[in-house]
N, C-alpha and C positions, 0 to 999 in steps of 0.2 A: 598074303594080304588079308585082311580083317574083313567078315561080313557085316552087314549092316544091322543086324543084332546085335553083335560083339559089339560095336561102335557105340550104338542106343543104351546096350547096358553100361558100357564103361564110362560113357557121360553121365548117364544117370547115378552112377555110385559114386563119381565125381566134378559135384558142383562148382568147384572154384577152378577148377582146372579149363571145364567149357567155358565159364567167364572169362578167362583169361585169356584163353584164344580168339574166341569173340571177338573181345576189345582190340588183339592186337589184326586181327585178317580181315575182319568183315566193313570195319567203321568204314574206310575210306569209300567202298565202293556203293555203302547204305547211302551215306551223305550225298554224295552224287546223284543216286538213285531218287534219292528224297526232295532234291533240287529240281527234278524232272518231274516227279510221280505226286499225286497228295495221298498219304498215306492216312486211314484210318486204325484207332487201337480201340478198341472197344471194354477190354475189361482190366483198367492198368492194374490188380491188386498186390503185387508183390513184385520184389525185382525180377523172379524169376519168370515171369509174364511178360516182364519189358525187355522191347530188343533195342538193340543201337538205334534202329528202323524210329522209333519214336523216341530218341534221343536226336536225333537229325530232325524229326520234323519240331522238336521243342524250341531246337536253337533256330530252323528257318522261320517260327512264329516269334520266337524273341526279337529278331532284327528285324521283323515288319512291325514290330510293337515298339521298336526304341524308333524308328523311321517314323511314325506319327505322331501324332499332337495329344496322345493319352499322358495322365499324369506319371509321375516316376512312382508311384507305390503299387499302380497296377504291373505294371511291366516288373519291378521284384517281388511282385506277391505270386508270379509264375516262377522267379529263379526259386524263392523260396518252398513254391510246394515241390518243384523237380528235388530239392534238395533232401526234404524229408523225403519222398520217395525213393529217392536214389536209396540214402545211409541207411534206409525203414529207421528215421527218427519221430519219435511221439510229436512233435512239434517244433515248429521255427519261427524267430521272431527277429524283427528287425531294430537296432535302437540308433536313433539322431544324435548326434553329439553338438552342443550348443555351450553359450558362456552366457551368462547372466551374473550383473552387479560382477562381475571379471571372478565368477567362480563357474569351472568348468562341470557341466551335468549331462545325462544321459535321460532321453527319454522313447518311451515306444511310440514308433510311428505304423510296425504293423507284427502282431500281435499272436501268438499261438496259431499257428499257418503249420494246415496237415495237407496231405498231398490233396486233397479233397472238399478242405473248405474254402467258400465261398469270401471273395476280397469284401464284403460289406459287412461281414462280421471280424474280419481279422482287421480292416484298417483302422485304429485308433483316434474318436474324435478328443483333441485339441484339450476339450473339459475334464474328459476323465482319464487323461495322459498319466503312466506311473512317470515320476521321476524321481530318480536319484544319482547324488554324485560319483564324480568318477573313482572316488577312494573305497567306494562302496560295492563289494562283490567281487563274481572273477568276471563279470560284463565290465565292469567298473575298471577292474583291471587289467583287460584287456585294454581298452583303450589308454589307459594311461601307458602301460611297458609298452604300447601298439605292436604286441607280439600274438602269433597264434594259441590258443592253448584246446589242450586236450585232458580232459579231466575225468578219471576214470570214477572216481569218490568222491563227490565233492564235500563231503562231510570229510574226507582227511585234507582237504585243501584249506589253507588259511585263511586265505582272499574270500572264501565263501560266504555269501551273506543270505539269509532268508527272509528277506525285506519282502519280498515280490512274492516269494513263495505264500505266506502271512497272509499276503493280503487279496493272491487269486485260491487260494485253498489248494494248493498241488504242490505233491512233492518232487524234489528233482534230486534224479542220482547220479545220471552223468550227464558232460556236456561238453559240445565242439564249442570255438568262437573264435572270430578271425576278426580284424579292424578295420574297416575300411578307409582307406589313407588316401590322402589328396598330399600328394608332396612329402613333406614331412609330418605333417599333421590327419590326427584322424578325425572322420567325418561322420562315423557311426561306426556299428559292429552289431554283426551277425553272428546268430547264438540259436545251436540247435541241440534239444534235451533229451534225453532217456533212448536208446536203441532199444528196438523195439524184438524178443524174441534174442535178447544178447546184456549181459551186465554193463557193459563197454560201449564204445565205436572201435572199432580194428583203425590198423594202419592206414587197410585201404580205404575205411570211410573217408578219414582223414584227406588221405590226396582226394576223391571226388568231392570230399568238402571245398577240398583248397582250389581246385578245377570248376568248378562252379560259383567260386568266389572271385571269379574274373569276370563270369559275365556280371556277377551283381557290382561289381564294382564301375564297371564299365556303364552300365544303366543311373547309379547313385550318383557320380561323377560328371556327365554329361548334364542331369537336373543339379546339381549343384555348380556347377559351371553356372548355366542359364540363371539360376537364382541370382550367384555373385555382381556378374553382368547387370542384372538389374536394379540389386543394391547399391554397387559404382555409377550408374546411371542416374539413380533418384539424390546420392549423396553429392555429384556435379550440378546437377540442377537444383538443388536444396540450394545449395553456397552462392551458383550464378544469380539464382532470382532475388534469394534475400540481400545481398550484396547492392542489385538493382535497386531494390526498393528502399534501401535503407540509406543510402545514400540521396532517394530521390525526395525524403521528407525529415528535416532536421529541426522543426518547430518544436516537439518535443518527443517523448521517449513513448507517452502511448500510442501516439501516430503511426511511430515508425515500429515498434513492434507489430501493432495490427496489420499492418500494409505488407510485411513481411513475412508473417506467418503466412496472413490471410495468402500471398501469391501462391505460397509453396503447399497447402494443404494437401495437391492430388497428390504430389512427392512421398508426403508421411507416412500414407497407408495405413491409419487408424479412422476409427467411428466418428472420434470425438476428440478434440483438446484443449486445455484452461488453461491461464497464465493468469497468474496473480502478480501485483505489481506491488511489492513492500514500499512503506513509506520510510526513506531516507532520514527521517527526524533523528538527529543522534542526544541531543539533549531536549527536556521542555523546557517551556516558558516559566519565568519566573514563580508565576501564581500559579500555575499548574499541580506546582511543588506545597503551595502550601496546605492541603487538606492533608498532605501525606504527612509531613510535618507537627501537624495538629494532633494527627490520630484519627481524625476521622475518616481517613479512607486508607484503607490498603495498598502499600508499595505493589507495582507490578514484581509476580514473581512466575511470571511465565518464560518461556524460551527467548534465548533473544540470539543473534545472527553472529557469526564470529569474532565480529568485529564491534559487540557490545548493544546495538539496537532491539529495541524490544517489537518482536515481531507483530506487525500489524499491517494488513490485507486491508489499500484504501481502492485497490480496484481490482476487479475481475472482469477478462473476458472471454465469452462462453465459445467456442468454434463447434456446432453442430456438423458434421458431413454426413450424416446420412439422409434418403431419401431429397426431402428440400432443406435445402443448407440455408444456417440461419445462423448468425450473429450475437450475442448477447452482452452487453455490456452491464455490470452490476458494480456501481460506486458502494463505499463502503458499505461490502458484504458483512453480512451476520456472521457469528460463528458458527453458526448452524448448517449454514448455507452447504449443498451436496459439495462440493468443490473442497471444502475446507475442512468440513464435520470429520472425515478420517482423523486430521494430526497428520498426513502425509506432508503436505505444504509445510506445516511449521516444522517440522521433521527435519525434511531437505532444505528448509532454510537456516535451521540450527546447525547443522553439523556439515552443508555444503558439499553432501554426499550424494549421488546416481541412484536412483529405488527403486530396482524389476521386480514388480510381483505380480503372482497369478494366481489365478482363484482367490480374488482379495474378498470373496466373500464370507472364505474361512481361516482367515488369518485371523489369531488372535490380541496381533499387539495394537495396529489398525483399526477402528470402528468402524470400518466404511460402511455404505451405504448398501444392503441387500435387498430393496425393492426399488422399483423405478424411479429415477432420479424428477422426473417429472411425467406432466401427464401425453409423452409421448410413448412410452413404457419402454423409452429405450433405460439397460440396467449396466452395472460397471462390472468387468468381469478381470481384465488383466487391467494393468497401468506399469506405464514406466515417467518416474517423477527426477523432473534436474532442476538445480538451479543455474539463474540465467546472473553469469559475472560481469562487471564493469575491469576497465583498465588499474582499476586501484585495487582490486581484488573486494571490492563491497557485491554482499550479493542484492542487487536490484529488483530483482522479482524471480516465479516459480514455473516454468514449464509443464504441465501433466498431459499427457498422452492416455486413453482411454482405448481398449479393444480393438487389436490387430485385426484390417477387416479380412483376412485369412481364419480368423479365428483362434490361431495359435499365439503361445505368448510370445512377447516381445523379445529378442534376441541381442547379444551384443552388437549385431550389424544395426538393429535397429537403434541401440546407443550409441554407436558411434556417429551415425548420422544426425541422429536430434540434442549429442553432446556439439557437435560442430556447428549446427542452426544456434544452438543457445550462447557458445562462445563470441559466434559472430556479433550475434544481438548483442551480447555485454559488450566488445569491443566498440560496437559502434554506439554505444551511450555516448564516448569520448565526443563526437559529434555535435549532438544534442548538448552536452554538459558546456562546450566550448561555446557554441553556439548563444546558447544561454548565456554566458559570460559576459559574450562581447554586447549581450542585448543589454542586459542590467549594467554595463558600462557605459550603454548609452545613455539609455534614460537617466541615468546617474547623470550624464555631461548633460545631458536636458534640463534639468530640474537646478544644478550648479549654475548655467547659464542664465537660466531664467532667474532665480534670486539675483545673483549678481545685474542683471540690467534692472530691477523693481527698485534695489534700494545696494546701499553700501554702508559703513560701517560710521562711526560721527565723525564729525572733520575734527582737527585742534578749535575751530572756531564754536564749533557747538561744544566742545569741552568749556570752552572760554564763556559761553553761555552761567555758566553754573559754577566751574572753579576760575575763577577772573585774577588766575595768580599775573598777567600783565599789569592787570587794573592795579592790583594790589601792593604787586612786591617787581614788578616791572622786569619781569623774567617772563619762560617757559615753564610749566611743569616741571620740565627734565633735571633744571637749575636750582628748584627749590627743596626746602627742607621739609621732612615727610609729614611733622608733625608739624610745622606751620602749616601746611596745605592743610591739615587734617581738622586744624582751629578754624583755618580758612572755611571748609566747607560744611564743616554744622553751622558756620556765621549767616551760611546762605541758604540752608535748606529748613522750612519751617518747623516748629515743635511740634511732637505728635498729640499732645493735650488740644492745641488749637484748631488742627481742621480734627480732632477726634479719630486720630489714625488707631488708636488699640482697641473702637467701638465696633460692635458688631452693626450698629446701625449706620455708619460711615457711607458717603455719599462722594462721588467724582462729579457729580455733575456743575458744584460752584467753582471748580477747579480747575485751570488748563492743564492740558497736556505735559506743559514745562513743569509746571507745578508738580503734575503727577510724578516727573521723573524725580524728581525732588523728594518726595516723598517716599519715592522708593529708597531711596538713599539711606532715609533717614530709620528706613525698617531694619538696615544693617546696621546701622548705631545702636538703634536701640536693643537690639539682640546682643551688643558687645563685640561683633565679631569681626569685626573691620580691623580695630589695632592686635586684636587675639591671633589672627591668621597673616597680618603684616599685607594685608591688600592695599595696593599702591592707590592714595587720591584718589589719583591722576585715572588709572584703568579703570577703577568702579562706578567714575564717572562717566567714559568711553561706554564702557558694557551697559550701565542703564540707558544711556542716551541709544547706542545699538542697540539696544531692546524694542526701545519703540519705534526705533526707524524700520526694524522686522517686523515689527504687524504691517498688516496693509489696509490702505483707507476705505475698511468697510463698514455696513452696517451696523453689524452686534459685533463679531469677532475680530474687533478692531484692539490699537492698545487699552482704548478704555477699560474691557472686561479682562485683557491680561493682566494690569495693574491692580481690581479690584481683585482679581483669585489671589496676587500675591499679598495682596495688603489683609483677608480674611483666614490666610495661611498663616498669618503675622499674628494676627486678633486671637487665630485660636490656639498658637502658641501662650502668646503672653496671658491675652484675658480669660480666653479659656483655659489657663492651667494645663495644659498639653504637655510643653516644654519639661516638663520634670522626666519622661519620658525618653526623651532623648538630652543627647549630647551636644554641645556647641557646634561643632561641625554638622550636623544631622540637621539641626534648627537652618542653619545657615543655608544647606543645601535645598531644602524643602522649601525656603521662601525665594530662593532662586528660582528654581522649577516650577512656583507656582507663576510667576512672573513670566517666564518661557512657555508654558504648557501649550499655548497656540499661537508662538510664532510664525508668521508667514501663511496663516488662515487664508483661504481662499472664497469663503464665506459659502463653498456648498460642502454636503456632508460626505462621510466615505462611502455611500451606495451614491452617489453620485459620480462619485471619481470612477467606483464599479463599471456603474452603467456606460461610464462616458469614453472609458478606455482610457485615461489619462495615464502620463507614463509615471507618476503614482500609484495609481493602482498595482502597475506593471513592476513596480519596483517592489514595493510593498503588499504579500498576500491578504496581512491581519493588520488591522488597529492601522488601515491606511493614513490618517492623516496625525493620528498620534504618535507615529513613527517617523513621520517628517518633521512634525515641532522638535522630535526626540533627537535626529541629525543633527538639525539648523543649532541647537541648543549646545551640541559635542561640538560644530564647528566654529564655534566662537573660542570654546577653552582652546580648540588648535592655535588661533591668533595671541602670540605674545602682549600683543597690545591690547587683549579683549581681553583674557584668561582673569580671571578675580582670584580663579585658585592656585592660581603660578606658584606661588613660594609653601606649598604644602608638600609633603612627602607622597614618595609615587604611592603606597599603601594609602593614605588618605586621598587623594588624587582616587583613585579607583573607586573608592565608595562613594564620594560624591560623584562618579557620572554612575553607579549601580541605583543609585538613590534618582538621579536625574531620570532615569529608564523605569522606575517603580512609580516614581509620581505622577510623570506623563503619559504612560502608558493606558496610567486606572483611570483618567479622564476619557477614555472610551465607555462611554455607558453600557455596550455591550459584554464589559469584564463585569460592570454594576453586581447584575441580577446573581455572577457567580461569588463575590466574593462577600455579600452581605451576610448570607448565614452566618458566613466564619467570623464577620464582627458579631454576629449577634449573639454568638456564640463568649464570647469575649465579657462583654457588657454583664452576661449574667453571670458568668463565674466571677466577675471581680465583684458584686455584688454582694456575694459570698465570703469574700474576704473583711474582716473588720479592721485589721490596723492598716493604717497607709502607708508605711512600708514598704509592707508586703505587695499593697495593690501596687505600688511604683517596679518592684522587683519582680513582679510575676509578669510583666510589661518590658519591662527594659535591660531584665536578662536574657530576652527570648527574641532572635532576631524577624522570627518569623511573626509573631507578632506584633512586633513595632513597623514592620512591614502592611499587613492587613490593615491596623489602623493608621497609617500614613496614607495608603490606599484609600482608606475611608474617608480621611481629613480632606482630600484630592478633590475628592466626588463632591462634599458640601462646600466645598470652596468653588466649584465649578456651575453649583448652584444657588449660590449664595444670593442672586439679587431677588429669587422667592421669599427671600426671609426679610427683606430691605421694605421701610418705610412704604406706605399706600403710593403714597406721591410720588417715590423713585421707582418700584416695582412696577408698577403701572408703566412706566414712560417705557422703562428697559423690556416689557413683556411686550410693547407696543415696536421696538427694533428688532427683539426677536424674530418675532412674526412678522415685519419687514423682509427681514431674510432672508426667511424659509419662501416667501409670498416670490423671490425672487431666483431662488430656484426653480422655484417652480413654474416660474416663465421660461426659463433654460429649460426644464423639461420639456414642454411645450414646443417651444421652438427650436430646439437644438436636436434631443432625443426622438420629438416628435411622440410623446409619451405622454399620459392622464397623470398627473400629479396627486399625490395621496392628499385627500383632505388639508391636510397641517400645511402640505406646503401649497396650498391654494390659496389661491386672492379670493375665488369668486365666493368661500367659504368663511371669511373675512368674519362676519357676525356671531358664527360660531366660538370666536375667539375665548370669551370666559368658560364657554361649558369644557372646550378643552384645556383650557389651564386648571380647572379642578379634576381632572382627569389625569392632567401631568401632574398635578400634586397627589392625590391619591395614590399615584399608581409604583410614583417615582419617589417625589422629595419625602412624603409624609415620613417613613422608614428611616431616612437617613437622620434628621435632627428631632426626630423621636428617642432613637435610641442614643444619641449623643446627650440628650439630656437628661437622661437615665446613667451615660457615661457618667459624665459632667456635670453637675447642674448649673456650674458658669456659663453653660453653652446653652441654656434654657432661653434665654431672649430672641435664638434664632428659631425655637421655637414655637414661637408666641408671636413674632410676625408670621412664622408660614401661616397659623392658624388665622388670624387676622386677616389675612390675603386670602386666604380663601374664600374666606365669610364676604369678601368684598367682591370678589371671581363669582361666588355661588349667588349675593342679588342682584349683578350684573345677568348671570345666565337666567335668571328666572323672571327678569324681565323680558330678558328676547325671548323664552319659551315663551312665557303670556300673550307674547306680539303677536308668535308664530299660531299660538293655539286662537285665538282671534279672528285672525285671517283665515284659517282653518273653517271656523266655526263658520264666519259668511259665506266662505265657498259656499260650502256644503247647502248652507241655508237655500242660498242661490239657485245651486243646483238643484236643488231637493223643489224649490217653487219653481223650474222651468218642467220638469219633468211631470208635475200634475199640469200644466197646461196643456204639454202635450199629449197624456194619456186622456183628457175629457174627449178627445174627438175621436176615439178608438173605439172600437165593439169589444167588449169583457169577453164574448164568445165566439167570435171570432179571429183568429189568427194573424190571416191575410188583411185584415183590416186594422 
């Protein structure tokens, strides 16, 4: 038997051999031991200092440390330093495996860990995370093969990458690393560098690596359990609340986004988030178009949505969560605005793509915003950007998500959840979109009902009024010959020489009603275009007598003023030389439309229908009531027995109701102010032009063009009785202002609302100084420059001017009155007040 020298030396010449006994005799009854005893070690510096003894009491601190409520990176920032201690590795470090924008990446979550340093320097914050992808390294590689690897060179390894290396300034020559696997999938990986006093790691580092990569997996796994758990929790309750809420408000799409979001905000687990809500506009308007057209303004050529819209942000709103949560609602944002100024929104509304970024401060393709977005100095640091679909696949608006309040960046759990919030939202547009349907079907059937009980369309007897083919030829219409009727009804409708129908100074007033239709009649003759287009008698008599029976018996915006816009429509064809400009059918349609442009007037204006909630309004957003003349006008060409343009070809048929929509439309004064430049623009370039030709051709080759000035012609036909005799303009300025005097008693007592001056009674006296006000401001412009057009068209400007002159010693008598009265107050006052200061003390106050 050996003495206990021999034994001491023979362990001491051989170290691996006492290790190995060790491990296999003592472990079981240390651990035991160590479940009973608390063992102190006091100086761990080398394996050969460590016994099983504090290998037992590591794992019995391990399992009170996964038993508590501490995070998972402390509890492996102990596997980790055991580990380097164990293998005498330089260092070990732990890295996350995450998916972002559905690209899988690796990042450290705890960081060059020695048996000895301290977990506040090795846990990695969030900001200054390395990441790189999994294709990237043998970290990189390890998790994708999710095999262990052992590298003894990593300069002859392939997979080697010096990304990390670069950028902490260390070399690395070899290295463990094992993957830490959830199922089939890995969930990080553990990687330990350089043995320390050895080129390599041995065999048996290896298995204590791979023995200690149980307990850390065992630790990473149980915090990612708990994690998952609570992603599946926030992503049920995401779906159940928005669900709730989105079903519980269908008025419209921003309601129910915001009620929906706003439920689910504690769900999200971000700072901050914005949704921008694109406007759906897929084409413009008419006149929208024409500056582009002109040249003078630039075609949009920015992004526009998959499905061909030009992206444009008409609302934003703000969701604040932190500290005091706070709301922000911002209608048409700037482009500047913090939300938008990146390009992320129009980004992910272009190409309808998911957008994870982090550290968007130093992203270069992005501008965001790197100092605080406002004056609460909170700053944008991660974001993840979606867009939010509808059932037709149009994208409706933009989701953005702002700073995970973990700190870390947002992860594909985190996409999946706020991809499922934002699908929900676009499906439930359907909702809202239906909703909306059945509402604009109503008021649709409101407004069709309501005409129909006001009026209906002429009888055969009010035909018979005018075409008296019984009287005559002892038939119907239907029986007679077209062109007997056609002798028949210029026999009954007067010459336009005799009541002056081609005059710019033309008067309704000696006129009836019957009369007037009569003369309307007699404006399609005279244009030629009744036998040219094969218009039946019989209907064009129908349709003008339905003309007038579509006005209503009001005020001003009765037939009378329909008749004179189309009979001045008429004038400034013929007398004004206009006509050369256009075409037989173009003439024809314009003096139709002038004659329609306020069909079925209501006699108050479209901020009134605003104001009043009328389901006008509700039907119509823009040019409220110019869109209803514009209907009522389509729904007569529906009626075979009203149509005048029946026997035209469907291509002609189209331009006359495009024409119908251009001329009615511009009788909102509120297009006025935008489309005058572009006549004015017009007037001086042909100016320019010397042969007439040319000035005909530079006009009437150019649809866009003939358009603005047909727009133009609209507006002075609309205003036409400013330019009319003393005696007529007077009476007609004097209905006007009836009018207005009588909405504005509807204000009063309906809205229960102050009536702006104009439409006041009690302002009544004021009346001249604001008619030279409304000529100044309005008419002067318009047959100024027409008789700079035209100079045939000079006589309506020489009554505006006239009228004014008569408006302007009107008003300067009532200022005289006004200053008068003035002056005696004053007087008045001025001697009550020295009566009362003689009984006063100059020096004293109280007296």
């Amino acid at each position: 038997m050996a003495d206990k020298d021999t034994v001491e030396k023979f362990l001491d010449n051989n170290p691996e051999f006492a290790k190995e006994y060790y491990e296999k005799k003592v472990k079981a009854d240390v651990i035991t031991a160590a479940f009973n005893n608390q063992v102190q070690v006091k100086d761990p510096s080398s394996y050969k200092d460590v016994s099983t003894i504090q290998e037992a009491e590591f794992i019995f601190e391990l399992i009170k440390e996964m038993d508590g409520t501490n995070q998972m990176e402390k509890a492996l920032h102990k596997v980790l330093q055991r580990i380097a201690l164990l293998i005498q590795a330089d260092r070990c470090s732990f890295f996350g495996n995450r998916s972002r924008n559905g690209t899988p990446e690796l990042c450290t979550i705890l960081f060059d860990v020695t048996h000895n340093s301290p977990f506040e320097k090795n846990f990695v914050n969030p900001n200054v995370e390395i990441v790189f992808p999994t294709d990237m390294g043998i970290v990189g590689w390890t998790a994708h093969s999710k095999k262990p690897q052992n590298v003894a060179d990593v300069k002859k390894d392939s997979h080697f990458s010096d990304f990390v290396d670069k950028q902490t300034k260390y070399t690395t020559k070899c290295m463990i690393t094992a993957p830490v696997m959830n199922g089939k999938e890995p969930i990080g990986v553990i990687m330990a560098l350089n043995k320390q006093g050895a080129a390599e790691f041995s065999k048996s580092d290896q298995e204590l690596f791979n023995k200690y990569m149980n307990f850390a997996s065992v630790v990473i796994l149980q915090a990612h359990s708990a994690y998952m758990w609570d992603v599946e929790s926030r992503r049920s309750q995401v779906l159940l609340w928005s669900a709730s809420k989105v079903f519980e408000e269908l008025t419209d799409i921003e309601r129910q986004f915001h009620k929906a979001l706003y439920t689910v905000r504690t769900y999200i687990k971000c700072e901050r988030y914005s949704v921008g809500l694109l406007d759906m506009t897929k084409e413009k308007e008419f006149y929208e178009e024409w500056a582009i057209k002109l040249g003078d303004q630039e075609a949009y050529k920015g992004p526009k949505t998959p499905d061909g819209r030009e992206i444009s942000f008409y609302k934003i709103i703000d969701y604040l969560l932190e500290d005091k949560e706070e709301i922000k609602v911002i209608p048409g944002p700037p482009a500047d605005h913090w939300a938008l100024v990146s390009g992320l929104p129009s980004y992910v509304a272009e190409n309808g793509m998911i957008c994870n970024m982090m550290n968007v401060a130093n992203d270069d393709y992005f501008a965001f915003q790197k100092e605080a977005v406002d004056e609460s100095g909170w700053a944008i640091k991660n974001v993840l950007s979606l867009p939010i679909v509808n059932k037709k696949e149009e994208i409706v608006g933009v989701a953005t998500f702002f700073n995970r309040k973990d700190g870390k960046p947002f992860d594909e759990n985190d996409e999946q959840i706020t991809e499922a919030l934002t699908q929900f939202l676009g499906w439930s547009t359907l909702n809202s979109d239906t909703y909306d349907k059945l509402n604009r079907s109503e008021w649709g059937k409101d407004i069709s009902q309501e005409m129909l009980m006001y009026q209906s369309k002429a009888t055969p007897e009010n035909v018979q009024t005018i075409l008296n083919t019984q009287e005559k030829f002892g038939s119907t219409p239907e029986d007679c010959d077209q062109k007997e009727m056609y002798k028949l009804l210029r026999s009954n409708i007067p010459e336009a020489n005799i009541v002056e129908l081609r005059e710019f100074r033309f008067s309704d007033f000696p006129l009836s009603e019957l009369e007037l239709i009569k003369c309307g009649i007699r404006c399609f003759f005279e244009l030629g275009v009744v036998e040219k287009f094969k218009v039946p008698a019989e209907i064009l008599t129908r349709w003008m007598y339905t003309v007038r029976k579509g006005y209503r018996d009001i005020t001003y915006h009765n037939w009378r003023h329909g008749f004179n816009v189309g009979q001045t429509m008429f004038t400034l064809l013929l007398t004004g030389k206009l006509r050369r400009y256009y075409s037989d059918l173009e003439a024809f349609a314009m003096v139709a439309a002038g004659f329609c442009h306020d069909i079925d007037h209501r006699g108050t204006n479209n901020l009134y229908q605003t104001k009043s909630l009328s389901p006008l309004a509700k039907l119509h957003s823009t040019s409220i009531m110019e869109r209803h003349h514009l209907e009522y006008s389509k729904t007569l060409m529906e009626d075979e027995n009203l149509n005048i343009f029946q026997n035209l070809q469907k291509r002609q048929f189209e331009t006359v109701q495009h024409l119908f929509e251009v001329c009615i439309i511009a009788t909102d004064l509120a297009l006025y102010f935008k489309k005058r430049t572009m006549f004015q623009k017009i007037v001086e370039f042909m100016e320019g032009i010397p042969e007439e030709k040319d000035k005909i051709s530079h006009i009437s080759n150019n649809a866009t063009r003939k358009e603005i000035l047909m727009a133009m012609m609209m507006t002075a036909c609309d205003l036409s009785a400013i330019t009319k005799p003393w005696e007529v303009q007077s009476k007609v300025a004097l209905m006007v202002a009836a009018e207005f005097w009588e909405q504005g008693d509807l204000e009063r007592t309906v809205l229960d609302q102050q009536p702006i001056p104009m439409m006041d009674r009690n302002h009544s006296a004021e009346l001249p100084k604001m008619q030279c006000g409304f000529i100044d401001f309005v008419c002067s412009f318009v047959y100024k420059e027409f008789s700079r057009f035209h100079p045939e068209i000079t006589p309506m400007f020489d009554g505006l001017n006239i009228n004014r002159g008569q408006w302007r010693a009107l008003a300067d008598v009532h200022e005289a009155k006004i200053k008068a009265i003035e002056d005696e107050k004053k007087k008045l006052e001025g001697g009550g007040n020295e009566g009362q200061d003689a009984g006063k003390s100059k020096t004293c106050a109280i007296c």
